[in-house]
C-alpha positions as CSV (number, residue, x, y, z in Angstrom):
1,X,-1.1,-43.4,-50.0
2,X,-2.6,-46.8,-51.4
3,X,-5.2,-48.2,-49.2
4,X,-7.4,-51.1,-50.1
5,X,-10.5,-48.7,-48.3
6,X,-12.9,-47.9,-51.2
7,X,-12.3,-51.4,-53.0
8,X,-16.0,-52.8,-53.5
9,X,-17.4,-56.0,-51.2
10,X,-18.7,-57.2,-53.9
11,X,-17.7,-60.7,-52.5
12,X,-19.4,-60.7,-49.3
13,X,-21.9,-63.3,-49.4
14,X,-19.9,-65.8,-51.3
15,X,-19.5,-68.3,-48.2
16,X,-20.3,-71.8,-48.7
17,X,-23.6,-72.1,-46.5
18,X,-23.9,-75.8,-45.7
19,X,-25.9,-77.2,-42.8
20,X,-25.5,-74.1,-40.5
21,X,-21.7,-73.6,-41.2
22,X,-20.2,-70.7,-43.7
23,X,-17.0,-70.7,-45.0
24,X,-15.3,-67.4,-46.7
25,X,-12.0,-68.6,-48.2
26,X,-10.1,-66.0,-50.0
27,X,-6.5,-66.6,-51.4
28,X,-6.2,-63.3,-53.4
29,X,-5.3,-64.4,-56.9
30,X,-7.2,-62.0,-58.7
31,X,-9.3,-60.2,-56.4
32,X,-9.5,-58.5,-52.5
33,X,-12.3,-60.9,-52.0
34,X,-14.5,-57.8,-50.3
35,X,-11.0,-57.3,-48.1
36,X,-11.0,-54.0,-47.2
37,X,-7.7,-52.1,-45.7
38,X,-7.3,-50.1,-42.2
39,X,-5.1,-48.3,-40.2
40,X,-5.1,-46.7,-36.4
41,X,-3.5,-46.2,-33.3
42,X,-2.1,-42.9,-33.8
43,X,-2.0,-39.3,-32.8
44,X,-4.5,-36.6,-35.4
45,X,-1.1,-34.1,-34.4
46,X,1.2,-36.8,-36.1
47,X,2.3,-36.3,-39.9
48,X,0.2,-39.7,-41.0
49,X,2.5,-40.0,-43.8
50,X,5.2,-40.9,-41.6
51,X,3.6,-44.0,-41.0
52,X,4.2,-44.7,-44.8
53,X,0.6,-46.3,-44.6
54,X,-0.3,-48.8,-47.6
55,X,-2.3,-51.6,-48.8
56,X,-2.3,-53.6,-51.9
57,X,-2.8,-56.4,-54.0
58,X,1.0,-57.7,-54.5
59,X,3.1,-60.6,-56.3
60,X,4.3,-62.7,-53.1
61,X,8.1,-61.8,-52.6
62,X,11.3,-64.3,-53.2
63,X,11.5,-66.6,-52.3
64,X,8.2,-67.6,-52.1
65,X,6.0,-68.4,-55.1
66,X,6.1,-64.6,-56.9
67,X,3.3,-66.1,-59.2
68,X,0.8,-65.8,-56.6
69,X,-1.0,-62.8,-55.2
70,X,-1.7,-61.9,-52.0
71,X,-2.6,-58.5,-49.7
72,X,0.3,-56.9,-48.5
73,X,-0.1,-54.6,-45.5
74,X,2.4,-52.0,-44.6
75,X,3.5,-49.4,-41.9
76,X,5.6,-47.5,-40.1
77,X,5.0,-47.8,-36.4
78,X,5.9,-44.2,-35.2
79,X,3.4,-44.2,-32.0
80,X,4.4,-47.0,-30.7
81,X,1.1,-48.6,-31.1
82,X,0.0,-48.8,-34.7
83,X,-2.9,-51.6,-35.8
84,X,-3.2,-52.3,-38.9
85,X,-6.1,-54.7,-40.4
86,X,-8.4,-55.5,-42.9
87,X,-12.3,-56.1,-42.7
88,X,-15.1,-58.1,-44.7
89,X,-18.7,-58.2,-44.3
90,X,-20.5,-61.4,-43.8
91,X,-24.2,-61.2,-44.4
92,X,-27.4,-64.0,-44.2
93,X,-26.8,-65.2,-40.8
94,X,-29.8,-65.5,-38.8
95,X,-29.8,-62.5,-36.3
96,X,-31.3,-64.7,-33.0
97,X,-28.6,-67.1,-33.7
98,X,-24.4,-66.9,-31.7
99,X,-21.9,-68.1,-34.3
100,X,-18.3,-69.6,-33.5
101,X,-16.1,-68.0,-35.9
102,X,-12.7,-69.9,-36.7
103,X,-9.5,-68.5,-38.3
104,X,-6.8,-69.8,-40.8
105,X,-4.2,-67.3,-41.9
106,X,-1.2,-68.1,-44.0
107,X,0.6,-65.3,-43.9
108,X,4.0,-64.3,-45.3
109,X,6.8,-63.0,-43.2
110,X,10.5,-62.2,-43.2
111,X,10.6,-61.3,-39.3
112,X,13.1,-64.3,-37.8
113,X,13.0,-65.3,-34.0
114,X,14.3,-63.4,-31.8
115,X,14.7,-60.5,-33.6
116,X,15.4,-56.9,-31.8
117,X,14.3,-53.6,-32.7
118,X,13.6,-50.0,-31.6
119,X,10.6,-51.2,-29.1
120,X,10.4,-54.5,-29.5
121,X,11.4,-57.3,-31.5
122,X,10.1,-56.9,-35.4
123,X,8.7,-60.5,-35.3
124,X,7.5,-61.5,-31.1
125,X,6.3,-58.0,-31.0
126,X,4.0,-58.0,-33.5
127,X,0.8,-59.5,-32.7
128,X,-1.8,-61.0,-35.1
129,X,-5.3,-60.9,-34.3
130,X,-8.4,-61.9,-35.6
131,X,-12.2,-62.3,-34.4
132,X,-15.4,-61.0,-35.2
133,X,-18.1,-58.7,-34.6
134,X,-21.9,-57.1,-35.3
135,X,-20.7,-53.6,-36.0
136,X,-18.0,-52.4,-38.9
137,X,-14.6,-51.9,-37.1
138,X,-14.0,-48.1,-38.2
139,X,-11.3,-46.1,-37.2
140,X,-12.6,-43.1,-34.6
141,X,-11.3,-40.4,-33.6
142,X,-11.4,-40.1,-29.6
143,X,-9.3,-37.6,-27.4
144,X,-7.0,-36.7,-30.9
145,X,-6.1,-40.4,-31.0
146,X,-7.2,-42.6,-33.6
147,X,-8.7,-45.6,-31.9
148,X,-10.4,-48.9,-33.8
149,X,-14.0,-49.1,-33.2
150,X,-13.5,-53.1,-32.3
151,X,-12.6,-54.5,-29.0
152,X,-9.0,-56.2,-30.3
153,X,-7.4,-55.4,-26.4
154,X,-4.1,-54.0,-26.6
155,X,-0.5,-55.5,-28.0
156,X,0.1,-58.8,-26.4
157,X,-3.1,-58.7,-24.9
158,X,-6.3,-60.0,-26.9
159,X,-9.6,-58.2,-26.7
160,X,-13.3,-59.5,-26.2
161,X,-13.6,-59.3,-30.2
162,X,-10.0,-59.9,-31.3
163,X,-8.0,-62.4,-29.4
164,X,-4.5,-63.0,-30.6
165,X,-3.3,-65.7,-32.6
166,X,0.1,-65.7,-32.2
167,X,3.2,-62.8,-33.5
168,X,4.6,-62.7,-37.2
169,X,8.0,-64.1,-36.4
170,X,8.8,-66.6,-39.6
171,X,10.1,-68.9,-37.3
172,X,13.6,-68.7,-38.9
173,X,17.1,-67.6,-37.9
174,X,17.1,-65.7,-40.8
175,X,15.1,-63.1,-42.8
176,X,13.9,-65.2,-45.4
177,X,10.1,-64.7,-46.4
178,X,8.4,-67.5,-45.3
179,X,4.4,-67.7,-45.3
180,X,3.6,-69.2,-41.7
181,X,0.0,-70.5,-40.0
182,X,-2.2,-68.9,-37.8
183,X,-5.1,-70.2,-36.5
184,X,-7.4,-70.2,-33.3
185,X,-9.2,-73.5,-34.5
186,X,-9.1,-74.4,-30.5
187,X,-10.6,-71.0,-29.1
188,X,-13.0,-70.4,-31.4
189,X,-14.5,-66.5,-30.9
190,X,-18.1,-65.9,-30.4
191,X,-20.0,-63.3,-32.1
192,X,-23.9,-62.6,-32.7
193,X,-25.1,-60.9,-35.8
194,X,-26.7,-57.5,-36.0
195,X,-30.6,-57.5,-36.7
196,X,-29.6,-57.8,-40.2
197,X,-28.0,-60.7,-40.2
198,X,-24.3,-59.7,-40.5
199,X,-21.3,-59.7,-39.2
200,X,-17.3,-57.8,-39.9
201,X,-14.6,-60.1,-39.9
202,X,-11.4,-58.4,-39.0
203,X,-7.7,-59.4,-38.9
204,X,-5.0,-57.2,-37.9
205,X,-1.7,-56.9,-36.4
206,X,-1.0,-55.2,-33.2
207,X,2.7,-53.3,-33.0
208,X,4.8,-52.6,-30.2
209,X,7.9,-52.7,-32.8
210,X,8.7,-49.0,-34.0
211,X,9.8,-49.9,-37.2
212,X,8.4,-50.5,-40.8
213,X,6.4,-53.8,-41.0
214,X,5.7,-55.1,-44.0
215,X,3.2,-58.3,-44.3
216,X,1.9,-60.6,-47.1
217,X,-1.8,-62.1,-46.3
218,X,-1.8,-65.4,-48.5
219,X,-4.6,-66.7,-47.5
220,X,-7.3,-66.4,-44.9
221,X,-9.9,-69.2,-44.7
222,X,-12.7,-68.5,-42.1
223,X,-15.3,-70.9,-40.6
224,X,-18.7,-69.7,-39.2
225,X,-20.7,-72.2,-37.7
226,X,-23.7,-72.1,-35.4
């Protein structure tokens, strides 16, 4: 299994800081950008390499521009309920202050409208989130079941942390790859640092397909302002 997990965050303080708002842009060319990989929502009884877990830094897929980088997230959704994500650290905030933290995600996606699978559909199904919050999202094991440390709610339903920004249908009537826009620009989520300053940014998909998903990240561009 490839996972993105031990990669450095070198990159975490490299937000603009201007005038009380932070922006952490990353589009993957050449680096993870501090991005690191996760995976949960599953049984400790299952065989985890059923779930065909992986995470890498990948040339974008034809049609799109193959000259281009970008994360691509994979697995196998064998519990019904697998969430996979990846997380930054964001540091020099000032810890008495609450932040509004805005997403833009291009993301590439092959999943057309209206899809069906075992499930779910492969494309309304699959839910994107993405928030923010003072503590490391870390996968934990509670009851046998692997659960994500960060409040992301359930599926369709957003959590206090995560709210969801939409599904990874490309919009299509086909299967073409196509790198579609995410965003929560008009719900921004609130989060207030830990005492030192930081916060984990976290983007994930939620699955109720049981089928292999396969994503490209292309881009996400976040906006932390006071």
């Amino acid at each position: 299994m490839s996972t993105l997990l031990g990669m450095s965050l070198w990159a975490c303080d490299q937000g603009k800081d201007v005038n009380g708002v932070k922006v952490v842009d990353s589009d993957f060319e050449t680096t993870t950008d501090g991005w690191s990989a996760g995976f949960a929502e599953y049984s400790e009884e299952q065989d985890s390499t059923l779930f065909e877990f992986n995470s890498r830094l990948a040339a974008l897929p034809a049609p799109l521009d193959t000259t281009k980088k970008a994360i691509r997230m994979q697995s196998h959704n064998r519990s019904d309920d697998v969430f996979m994500y990846l997380k930054k650290k964001v540091s020099g905030l000032n810890p008495n202050h609450t932040y509004k933290v805005t997403y833009e995600i291009d993301l590439g996606t092959n999943y057309p409208k209206g899809s069906v699978g075992a499930g779910g559909s492969p494309a309304e199904a699959v839910y994107l989130k993405a928030g923010a919050s003072p503590n490391e999202p870390v996968r934990k094991l509670v009851n046998g079941f692997y659960e994500v440390t960060i409040n992301k709610g359930q599926q369709a339903n957003g959590g206090t942390e995560m709210p969801v920004l939409g599904n990874v249908s490309n919009g299509l009537d086909s299967t073409a790859y196509k790198v579609v826009k995410r965003s929560n620009t008009e719900a921004p989520v609130s989060v207030k640092p830990n005492a030192n300053g930081e916060i984990w940014l976290c983007v994930g998909t939620d699955s109720g397909f049981e089928g292999l998903t396969v994503l490209y990240y292309d881009r996400i561009k976040v906006t932390i302002r006071e």
